[in-house]
C-alpha positions in Angstrom: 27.2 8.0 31.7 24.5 6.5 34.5 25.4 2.7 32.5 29.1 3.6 32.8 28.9 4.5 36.4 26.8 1.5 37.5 28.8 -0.5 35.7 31.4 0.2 37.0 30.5 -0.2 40.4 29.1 -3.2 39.6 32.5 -4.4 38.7 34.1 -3.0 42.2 31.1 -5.3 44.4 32.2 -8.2 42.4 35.7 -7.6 42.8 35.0 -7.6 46.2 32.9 -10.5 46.4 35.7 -12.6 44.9 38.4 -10.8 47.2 36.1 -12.0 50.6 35.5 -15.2 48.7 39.0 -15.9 48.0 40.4 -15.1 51.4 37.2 -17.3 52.9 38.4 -20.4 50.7 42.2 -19.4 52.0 41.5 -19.8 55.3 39.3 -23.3 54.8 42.7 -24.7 53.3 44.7 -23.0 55.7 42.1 -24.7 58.5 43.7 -28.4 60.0 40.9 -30.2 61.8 43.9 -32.3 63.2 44.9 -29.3 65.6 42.9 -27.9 68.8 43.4 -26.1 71.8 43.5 -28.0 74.8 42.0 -26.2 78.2 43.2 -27.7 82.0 42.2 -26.2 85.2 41.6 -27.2 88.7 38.3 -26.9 90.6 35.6 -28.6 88.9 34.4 -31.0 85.7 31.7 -28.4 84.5 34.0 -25.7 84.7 34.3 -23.8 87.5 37.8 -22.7 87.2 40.0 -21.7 90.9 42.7 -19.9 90.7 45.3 -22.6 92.5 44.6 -25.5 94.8 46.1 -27.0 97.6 48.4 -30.4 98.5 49.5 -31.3 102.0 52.4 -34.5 101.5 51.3 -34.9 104.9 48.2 -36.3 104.1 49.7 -39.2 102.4 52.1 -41.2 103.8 53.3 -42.4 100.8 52.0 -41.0 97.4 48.7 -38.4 96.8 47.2 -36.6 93.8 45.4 -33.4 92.8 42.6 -33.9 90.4 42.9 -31.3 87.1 40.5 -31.3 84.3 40.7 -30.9 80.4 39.0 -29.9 78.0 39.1 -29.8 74.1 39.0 -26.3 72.3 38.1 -27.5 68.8 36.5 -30.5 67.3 36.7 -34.4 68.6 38.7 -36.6 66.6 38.2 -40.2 65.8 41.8 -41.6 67.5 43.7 -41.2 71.0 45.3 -38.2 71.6 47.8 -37.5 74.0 49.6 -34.6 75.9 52.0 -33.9 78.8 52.5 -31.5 81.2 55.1 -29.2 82.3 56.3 -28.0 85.9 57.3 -24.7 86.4 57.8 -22.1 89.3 60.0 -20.5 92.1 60.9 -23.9 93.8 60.9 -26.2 91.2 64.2 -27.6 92.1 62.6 -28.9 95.7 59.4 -30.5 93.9 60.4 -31.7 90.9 61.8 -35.2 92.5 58.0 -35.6 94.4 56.3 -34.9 91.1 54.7 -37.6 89.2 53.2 -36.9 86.0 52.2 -39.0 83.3 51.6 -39.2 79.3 47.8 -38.3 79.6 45.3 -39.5 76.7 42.2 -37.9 75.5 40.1 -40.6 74.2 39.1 -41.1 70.7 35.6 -39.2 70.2 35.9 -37.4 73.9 36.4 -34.0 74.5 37.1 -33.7 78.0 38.3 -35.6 80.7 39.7 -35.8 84.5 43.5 -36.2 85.2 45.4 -36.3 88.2 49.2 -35.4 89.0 50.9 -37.2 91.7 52.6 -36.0 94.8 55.2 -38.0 97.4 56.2 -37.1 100.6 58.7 -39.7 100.6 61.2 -38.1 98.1 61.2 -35.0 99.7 64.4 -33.2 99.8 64.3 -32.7 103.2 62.0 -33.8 106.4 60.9 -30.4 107.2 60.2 -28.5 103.2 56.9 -26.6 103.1 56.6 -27.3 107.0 57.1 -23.3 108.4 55.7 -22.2 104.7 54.4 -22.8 101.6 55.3 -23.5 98.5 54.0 -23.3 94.9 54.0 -25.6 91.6 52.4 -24.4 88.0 51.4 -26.9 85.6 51.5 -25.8 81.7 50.8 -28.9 78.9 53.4 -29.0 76.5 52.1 -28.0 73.3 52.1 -31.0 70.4 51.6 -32.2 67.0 47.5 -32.4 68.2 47.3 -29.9 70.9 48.2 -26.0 71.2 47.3 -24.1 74.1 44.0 -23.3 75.0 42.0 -20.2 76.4 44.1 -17.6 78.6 42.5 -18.8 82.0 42.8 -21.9 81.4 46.5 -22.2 80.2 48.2 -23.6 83.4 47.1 -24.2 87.1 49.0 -23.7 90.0 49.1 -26.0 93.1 50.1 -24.7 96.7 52.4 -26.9 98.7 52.1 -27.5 102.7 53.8 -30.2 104.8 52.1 -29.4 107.9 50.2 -32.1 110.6 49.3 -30.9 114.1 48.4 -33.1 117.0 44.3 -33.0 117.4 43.7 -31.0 120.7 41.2 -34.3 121.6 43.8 -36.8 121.1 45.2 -37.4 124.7 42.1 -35.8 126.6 38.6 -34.9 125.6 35.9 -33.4 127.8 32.0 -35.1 128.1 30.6 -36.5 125.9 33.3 -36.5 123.6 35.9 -39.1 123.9 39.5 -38.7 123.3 41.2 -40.2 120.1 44.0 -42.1 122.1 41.2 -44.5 123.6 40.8 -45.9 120.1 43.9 -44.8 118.0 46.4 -45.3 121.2 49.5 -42.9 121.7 50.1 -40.1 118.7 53.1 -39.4 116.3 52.7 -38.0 113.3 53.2 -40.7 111.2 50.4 -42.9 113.0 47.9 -39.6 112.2 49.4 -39.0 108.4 48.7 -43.1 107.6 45.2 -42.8 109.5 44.1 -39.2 107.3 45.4 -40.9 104.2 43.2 -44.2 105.0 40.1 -42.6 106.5 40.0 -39.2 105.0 39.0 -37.8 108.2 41.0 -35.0 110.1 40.6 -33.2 113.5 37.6 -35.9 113.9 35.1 -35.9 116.8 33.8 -38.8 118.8 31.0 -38.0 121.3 28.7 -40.4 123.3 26.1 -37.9 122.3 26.6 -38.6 118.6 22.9 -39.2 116.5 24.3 -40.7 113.8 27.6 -43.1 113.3 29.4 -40.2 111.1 28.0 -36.5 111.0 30.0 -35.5 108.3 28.7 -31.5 108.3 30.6 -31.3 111.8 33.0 -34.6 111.4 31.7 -36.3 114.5 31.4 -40.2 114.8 29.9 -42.1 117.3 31.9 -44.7 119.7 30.6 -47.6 117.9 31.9 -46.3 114.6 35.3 -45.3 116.3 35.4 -49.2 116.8 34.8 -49.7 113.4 37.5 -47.0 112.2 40.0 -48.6 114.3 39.2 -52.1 112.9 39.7 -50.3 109.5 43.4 -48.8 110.3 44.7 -52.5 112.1 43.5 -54.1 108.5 45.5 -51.7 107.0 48.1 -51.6 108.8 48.6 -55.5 108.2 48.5 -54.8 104.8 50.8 -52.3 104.6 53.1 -54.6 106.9 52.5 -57.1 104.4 53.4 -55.2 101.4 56.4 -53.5 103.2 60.6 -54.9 104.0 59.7 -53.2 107.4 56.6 -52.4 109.4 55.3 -49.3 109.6 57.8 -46.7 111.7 56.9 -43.9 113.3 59.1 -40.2 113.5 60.4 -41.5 117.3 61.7 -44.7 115.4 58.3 -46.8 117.1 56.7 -49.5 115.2 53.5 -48.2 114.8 50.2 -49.8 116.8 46.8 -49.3 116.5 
């Protein structure tokens, strides 16, 4: 009777053994290395993840981006592949004709990578969208013959919308030793302060007489002598975009705009 009963539950562990061995060799067939999850998010390449970012159209005059990142849920693969993105939200309608985005490619052998979707303020679908308050734009990839979606964070990002620009305080007047923006930049409109933010990347700048340094970038102060070199930077391009234009650059008052 002990011979029966071992043997028989020597019969049952095998039985098993071939059961977990069979579903094992299942899923390995079932498995296509061709097919990964694909993870985006904005805030930083090695992963930090926010939970939306921000766009101003009027810090561009023309077209700007946000940076979002991607990364590859599965193995590498030895060709290009490609995915697109989605928009979706609330006030698609009003963003969708100032959205640029593109057929991205993850390179052969890579598994991550830094994208950017595009933003412009000129086909806005009115002047004054986004100006008294903000709006908001989700991003989702469009799943493929490559791609599926990835991680549950990291499905889609969301980008908040502002079309705000106010007049520096220190444009027209400045007390000492600061000096006022207009002695460099001349006389403020908006479009004049949207072309210099996109060219110089600097906003609600400083110049003082008392500046150490020619750009103190912790408190955004410059020094006169590199004012003279920023304003030297916006005439250049200014030509250019002159140049490259059917009309010079024109301001919200209908002004050709000076530097």
């Amino acid at each position: 009777m002990k011979i029966m009963k071992r043997t028989i539950q020597y019969s049952l562990c095998m039985l098993c053994i071939m059961a977990v061995t069979a579903c094992q060799q299942e899923e390995i067939m079932k498995f296509d290395p061709t097919m990964a999850g694909l993870n985006i998010w904005v805030g930083t390449s090695g992963g930090a993840i926010y939970e939306e970012i921000s766009y101003n159209y009027s810090y561009a005059l023309e077209e700007g981006s946000v940076t979002f990142y991607a990364r590859v849920y599965g193995v590498p693969a030895n060709y290009d592949r490609t995915f697109t993105l989605e928009p979706f939200g609330d006030y698609i309608d009003e963003i969708i004709p100032t959205i640029r985005t593109e057929e991205y490619v993850m390179p052969a052998g890579a598994v991550s990578g830094e994208y950017k979707v595009y933003f412009n303020s000129e086909n806005l679908t009115t002047e004054d969208l986004f100006t008294e308050y903000d709006g908001k734009i989700s991003f989702r990839m469009v799943d493929n013959d490559t791609f599926g979606a990835g991680a549950e964070n990291m499905q889609s990002f969301t980008v908040v919308l502002r079309n705000r620009i106010a007049k520096p305080d220190n444009w027209d007047s400045a007390n000492y030793p600061q000096v006022a923006l207009s002695k460099y930049f001349g006389t403020y409109s908006r479009v004049k302060y949207q072309f210099m933010i996109e060219h110089l990347g600097l906003i609600d700048f400083i110049i003082s007489y008392s500046a150490s340094t020619s750009i103190d970038e912790t408190t955004n102060t410059v020094s006169p002598a590199y004012a003279v070199y920023l304003q030297q930077m916006m005439q250049e391009k200014l030509a250019e975009y002159n140049t490259t234009h059917d009309t010079p650059l024109t301001d919200e008052n209908g002004d050709i705009v000076i530097f």
